[in-house]
N, C-alpha and C positions, 0 to 999 in steps of 0.2 A: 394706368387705369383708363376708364371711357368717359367719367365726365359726365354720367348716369349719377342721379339722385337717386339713397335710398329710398325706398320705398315702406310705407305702413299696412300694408295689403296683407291678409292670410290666408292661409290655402283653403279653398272650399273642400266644405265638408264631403267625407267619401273618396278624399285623395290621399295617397299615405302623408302628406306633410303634416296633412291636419290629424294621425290618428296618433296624437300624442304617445298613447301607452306602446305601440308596435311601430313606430319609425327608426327604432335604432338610435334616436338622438342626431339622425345625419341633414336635417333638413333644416330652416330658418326658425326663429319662432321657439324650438325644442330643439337646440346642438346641446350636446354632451359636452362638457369640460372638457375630456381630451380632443374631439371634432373641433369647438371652438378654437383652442391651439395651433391646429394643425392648419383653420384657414386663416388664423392669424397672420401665421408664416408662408402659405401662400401669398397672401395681399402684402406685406412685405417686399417677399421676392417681385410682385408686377411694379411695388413701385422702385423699388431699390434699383429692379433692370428697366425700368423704362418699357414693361412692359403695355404696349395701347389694347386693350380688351377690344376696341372696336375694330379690331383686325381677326378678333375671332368668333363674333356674333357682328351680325348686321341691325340687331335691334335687343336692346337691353334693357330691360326695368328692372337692375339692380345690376352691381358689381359682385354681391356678397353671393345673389340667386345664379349668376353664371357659373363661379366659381364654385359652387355646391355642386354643381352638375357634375363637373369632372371631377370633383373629389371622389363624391359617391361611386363614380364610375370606374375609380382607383381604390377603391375602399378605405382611402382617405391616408391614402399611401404618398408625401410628398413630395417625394424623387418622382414616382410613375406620374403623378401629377403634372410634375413641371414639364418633364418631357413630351405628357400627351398634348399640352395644350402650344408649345414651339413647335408640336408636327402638324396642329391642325393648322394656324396660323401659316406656315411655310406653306400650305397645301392649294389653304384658300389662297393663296398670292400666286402659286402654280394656278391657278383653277380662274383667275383674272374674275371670281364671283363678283366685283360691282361691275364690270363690265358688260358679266353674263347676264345680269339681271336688267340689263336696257333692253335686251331681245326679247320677242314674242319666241313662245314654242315652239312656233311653226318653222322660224328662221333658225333656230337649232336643231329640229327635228328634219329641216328637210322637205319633211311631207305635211297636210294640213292635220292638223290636231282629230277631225270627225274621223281621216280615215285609220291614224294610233288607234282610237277609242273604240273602234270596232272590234279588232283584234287585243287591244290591251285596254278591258274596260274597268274603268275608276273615275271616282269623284271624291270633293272635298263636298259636305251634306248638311250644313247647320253644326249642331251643337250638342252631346249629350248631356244629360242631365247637371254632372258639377261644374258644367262650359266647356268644357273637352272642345275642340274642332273631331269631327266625324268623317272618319273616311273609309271610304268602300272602294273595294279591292276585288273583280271577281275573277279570283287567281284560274279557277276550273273553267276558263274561257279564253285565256292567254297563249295565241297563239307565237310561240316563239320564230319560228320559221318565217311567218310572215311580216313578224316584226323585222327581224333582221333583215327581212328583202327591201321593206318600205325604209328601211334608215341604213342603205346606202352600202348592205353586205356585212356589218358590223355592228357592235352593240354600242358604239363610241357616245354618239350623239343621244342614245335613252340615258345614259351614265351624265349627260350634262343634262338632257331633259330634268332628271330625276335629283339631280343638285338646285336646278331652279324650282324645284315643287317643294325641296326643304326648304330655302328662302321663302320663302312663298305662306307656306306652314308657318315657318317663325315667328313671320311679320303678323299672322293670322291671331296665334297667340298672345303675342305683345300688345294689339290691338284690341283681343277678347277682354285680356288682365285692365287694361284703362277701362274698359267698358265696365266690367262687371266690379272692378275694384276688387277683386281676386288675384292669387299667383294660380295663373296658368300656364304652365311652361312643358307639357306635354299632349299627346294627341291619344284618342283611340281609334284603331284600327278593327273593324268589320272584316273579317279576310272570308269570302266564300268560293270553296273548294269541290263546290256539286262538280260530280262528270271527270273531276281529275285520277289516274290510274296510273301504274308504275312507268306505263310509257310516257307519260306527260314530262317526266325527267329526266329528258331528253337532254344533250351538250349540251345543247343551245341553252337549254331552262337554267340546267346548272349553275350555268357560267355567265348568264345576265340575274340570277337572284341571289346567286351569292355575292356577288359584285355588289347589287344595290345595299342590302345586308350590311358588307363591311364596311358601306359608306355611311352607312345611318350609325352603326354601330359606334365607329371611330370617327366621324368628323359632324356625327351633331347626336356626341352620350346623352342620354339622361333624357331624351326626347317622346319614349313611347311608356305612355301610360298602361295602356293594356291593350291584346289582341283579339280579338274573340274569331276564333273560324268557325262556319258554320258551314252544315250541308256535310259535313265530312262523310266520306264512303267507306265500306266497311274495308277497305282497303287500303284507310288511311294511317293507322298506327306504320302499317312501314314505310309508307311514305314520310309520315313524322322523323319515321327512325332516320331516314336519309338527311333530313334538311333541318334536323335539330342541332348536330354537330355544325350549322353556319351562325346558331345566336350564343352567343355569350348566355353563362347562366344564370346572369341575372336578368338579360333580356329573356331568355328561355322563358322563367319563373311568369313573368305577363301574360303567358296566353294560357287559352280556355278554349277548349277543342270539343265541340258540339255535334252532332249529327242533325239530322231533319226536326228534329223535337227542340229547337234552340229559341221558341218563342217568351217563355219565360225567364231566359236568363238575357235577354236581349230588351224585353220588357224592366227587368231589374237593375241591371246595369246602365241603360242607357236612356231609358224611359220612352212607355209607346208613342208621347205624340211627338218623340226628337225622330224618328224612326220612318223611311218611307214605307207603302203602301206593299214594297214586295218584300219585305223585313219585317212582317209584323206589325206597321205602323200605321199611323193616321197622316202624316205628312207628305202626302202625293208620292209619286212614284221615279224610281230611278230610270235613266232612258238612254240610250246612248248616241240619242241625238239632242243631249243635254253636254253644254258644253263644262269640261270635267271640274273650272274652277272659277265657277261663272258669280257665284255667291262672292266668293273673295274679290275679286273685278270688281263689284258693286259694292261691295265695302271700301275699297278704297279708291275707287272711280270719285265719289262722290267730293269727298275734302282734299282731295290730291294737292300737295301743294309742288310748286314748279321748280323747289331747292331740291324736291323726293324723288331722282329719277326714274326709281322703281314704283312711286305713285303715280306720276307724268304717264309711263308707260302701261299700267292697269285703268288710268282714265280713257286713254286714245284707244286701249280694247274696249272698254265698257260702253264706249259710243258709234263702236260700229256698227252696223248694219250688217246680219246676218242672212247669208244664200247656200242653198245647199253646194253651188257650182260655184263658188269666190275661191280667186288664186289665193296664193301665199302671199302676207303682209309685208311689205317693206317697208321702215323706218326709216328716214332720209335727215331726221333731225337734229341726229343727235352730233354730239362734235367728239374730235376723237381726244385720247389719252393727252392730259395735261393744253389742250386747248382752250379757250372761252369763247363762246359762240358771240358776237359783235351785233349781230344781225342789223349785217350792213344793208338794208333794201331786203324787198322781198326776190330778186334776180341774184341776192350774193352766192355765191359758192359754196356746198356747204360740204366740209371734208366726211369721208368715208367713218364713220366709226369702228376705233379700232375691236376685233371679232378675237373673242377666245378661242382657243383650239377647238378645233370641231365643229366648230359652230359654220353655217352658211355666211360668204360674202351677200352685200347684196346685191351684186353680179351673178351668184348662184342663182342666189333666190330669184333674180327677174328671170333669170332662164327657165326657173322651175314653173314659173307664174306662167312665160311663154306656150310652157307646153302643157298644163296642167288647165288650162282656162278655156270655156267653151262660149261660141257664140253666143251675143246676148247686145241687143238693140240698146238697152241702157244698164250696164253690169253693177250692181250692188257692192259697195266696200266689202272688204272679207276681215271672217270671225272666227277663222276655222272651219267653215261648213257647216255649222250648227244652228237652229231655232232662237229667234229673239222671246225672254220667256221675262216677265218681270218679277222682282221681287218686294215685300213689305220686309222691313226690318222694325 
């Protein structure tokens, strides 16, 4: 097990957990007799094999709410269950996720965060209405071609960008749920597709949104609460037709496919004043010299504590100083796999942090810093290239 305390928390209202009569019986709160069973025997099998859950979520408010996830996801199928959750586990340990999660963006992307978001523009946005985390997605702006030029010829490094954005998400939620004393364990998703046309599915698109797709799908189930696209062209039913066969059909089932007229269901669902200024909202506007996960940073910038290395490292973002011309960040303090940092003197030596695949050394990255950085009498910390903006929470 993890070593997580049950929790008393119920699902806010407007979520399937809380719609008692239409949940199936599959969620906390409301299990079915035979659902209850079946995670009986699950929770069983984690402790009978020693299975550690916190080798398959990084942050947990509940053992019983984890393990719902990939039931549901299996339709509460035991066998498919056991196995999905020994492939994520294997995966995450291929994937060296606590490690990944010491790295800034940047240092796995390569390039600075301002100039991704230009060509791959997205944010995490506040909160809709039932606490959701809000994220926006403006897929009809994605330029894939240049993505792949700026991340080094391949799509390697957006497939680990795009693992630390679900870390990132998780801790978002786990954090929202203490806050609001709710279970919040999924996100919505804003997808807008103005301007996109059958060329837009292009290799390149195919083969980096299907990828992210099966990664969200299969190594973090039960995470998307609903999709809404908006802006759709009249073009888009066979654009649908193509990139429907990449969601599962229970993911499928979540989205909501709007054209220009999507102000009231976006009003409904997610409520105007959770909504920026170009979405129908009253909440200032989205920018893409808005850095993409600047809110989360300031969430946990603020009580970071020094045992949380994934706190540590969203405070050291949160207090930079932001320039439109700042190199790429390097992180010099961390100590590598199975060491303990002594901090012997401030002149100690401090070992290399060991890098997940794909990820920049930071040997890279000072190279990249070398050539990427322009003159400047007294040069500003770097933030990605983005605007210092503050926030009220």
């Amino acid at each position: 097990m993890s070593g997580a305390a049950e929790i008393d928390f119920n699902y806010p209202e407007g979520t399937p957990g809380a719609d008692f009569k239409n949940n199936g019986g599959a969620y906390l709160r409301n299990l079915s007799e035979p659902n209850k069973a079946v995670l009986a025997e699950i929770q069983q099998w984690v402790k009978t094999d020693s299975i550690n859950l916190n080798d398959l979520c990084s942050y947990i408010l509940s053992d019983s709410l984890l393990l719902l996830r990939y039931l549901r996801a299996n339709k509460f199928n035991a066998k498919k269950t056991k196995k999905h959750i020994l492939k994520v586990i294997e995966w995450r340990k291929l994937q060296n996720i606590t490690e990944l999660m010491k790295f800034t963006p940047e240092q796995i992307l390569g390039v600075k965060l301002s100039d991704l978001i230009e060509k791959f523009p997205h944010w995490h946005y506040g909160y809709e209405k039932t606490g959701r985390p809000l994220l926006f997605k403006v897929q009809g702006e994605f330029d894939m071609k240049a993505i792949k030029a700026l991340c080094g010829g391949n799509f390697e490094r957006m497939f680990k960008y795009h693992i630390w954005e679900q870390e990132l998400i998780g801790r978002v939620c786990y954090e929202q749920s203490l806050r609001s004393r709710t279970i919040i364990e999924t996100i919505t998703v804003v997808l807008d597709v103005k301007g996109m046309t059958l060329s837009t599915l292009s290799s390149d698109f195919r083969t980096m949104m299907s990828a992210l797709i099966k990664i969200d799908q299969e190594m973090y189930p039960e995470t998307l609460g609903k999709m809404l696209i908006v802006n759709a062209p009249s073009v888009f039913p066979m654009i649908w037709g193509i990139m429907k066969p990449w969601f599962d059909p229970i993911t499928a089932a979540k989205v909501t496919i709007q054209g220009t007229e999507y102000k009231k269901v976006l009003h409904e669902q997610i409520g105007v004043t959770n909504l920026p200024s170009n979405y129908a909202g009253t909440r200032g506007t989205l920018s893409k010299e808005m850095h993409p996960y600047e809110e989360a940073m300031g969430m946990f910038g603020a009580p970071a504590a020094a045992s949380d290395p994934s706190a540590a490292v969203a405070a050291d973002l949160l207090v930079m100083k932001i320039s439109g011309d700042a190199p790429v960040t390097v992180f010099t303090g961390l100590t590598s796999a199975g060491e303990d940092s002594d901090n012997e003197g401030e002149n100690a030596e401090v070992p290399d942090p060991v890098m997940p695949e794909g990820c920049l050394t930071p040997g890279q990255v000072a190279e990249l810093e070398a050539s990427t950085s322009t003159e400047s009498a007294s040069p500003a910390p770097a933030t990605g290239g983005f605007k210092q903006r503050e926030f009220i929470y």
